[in-house]
C-alpha positions in Angstrom: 0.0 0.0 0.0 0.9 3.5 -0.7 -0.2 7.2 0.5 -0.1 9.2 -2.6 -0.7 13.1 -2.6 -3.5 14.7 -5.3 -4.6 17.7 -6.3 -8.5 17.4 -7.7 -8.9 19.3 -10.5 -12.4 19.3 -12.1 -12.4 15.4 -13.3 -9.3 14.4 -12.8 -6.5 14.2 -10.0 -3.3 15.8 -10.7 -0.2 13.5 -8.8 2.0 15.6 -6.6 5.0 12.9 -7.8 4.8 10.0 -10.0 4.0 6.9 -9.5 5.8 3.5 -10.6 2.7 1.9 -12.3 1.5 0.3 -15.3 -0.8 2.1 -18.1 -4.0 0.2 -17.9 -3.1 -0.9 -14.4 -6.2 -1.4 -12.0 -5.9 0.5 -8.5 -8.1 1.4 -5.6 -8.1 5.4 -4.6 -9.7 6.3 -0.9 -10.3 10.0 -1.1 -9.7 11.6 2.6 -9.4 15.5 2.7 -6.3 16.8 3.8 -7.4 20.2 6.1 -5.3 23.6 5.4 -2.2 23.7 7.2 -3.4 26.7 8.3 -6.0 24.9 10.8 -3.5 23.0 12.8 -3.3 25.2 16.0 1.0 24.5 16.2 0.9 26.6 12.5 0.2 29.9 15.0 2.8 28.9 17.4 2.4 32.6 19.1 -1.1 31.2 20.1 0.3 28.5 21.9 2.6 30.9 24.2 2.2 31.9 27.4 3.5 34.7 30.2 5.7 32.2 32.5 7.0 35.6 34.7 10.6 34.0 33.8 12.9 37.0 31.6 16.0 35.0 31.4 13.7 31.6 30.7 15.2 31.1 26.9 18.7 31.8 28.2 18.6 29.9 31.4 16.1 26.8 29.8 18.9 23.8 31.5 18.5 25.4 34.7 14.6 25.5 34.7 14.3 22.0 33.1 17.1 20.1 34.9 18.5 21.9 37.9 21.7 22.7 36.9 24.0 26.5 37.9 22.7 29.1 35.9 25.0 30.4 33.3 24.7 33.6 34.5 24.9 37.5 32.9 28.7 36.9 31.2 26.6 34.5 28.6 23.7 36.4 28.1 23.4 38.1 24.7 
């Protein structure tokens, strides 16, 4: 079995790639819509954020997450 990726156009489906079949060659198509990318909530990834309180949270991330020294102001960009 294999996913293959169409565009409907009309009457017909237009292959994203080519396939490796036969002319004449008998296959089975099951149509599921594929929903804009632009639905998937991770696509806004500013949505997702949130206000931890934490300023120096991207710099300082290994400390937060696994306890170790903080790198402190020398590495800070």
């Amino acid at each position: 079995m294999e996913t293959v990726h169409a565009i409907y156009e009309g009457k017909t489906f237009r292959l994203k790639h080519p396939l490796d079949l036969k002319p004449g060659q008998e296959v089975e198509l099951i149509i599921r819509e594929i929903p804009p990318i632009e639905t998937d909530p991770s696509f806004d990834l500013a949505s997702l954020a949130v206000d931890t309180g934490v300023s120096d949270l991207a710099v300082e991330h290994d400390h937060y997450l696994y306890g170790i020294s903080k790198r402190g102001p020398k590495n800070v960009k």
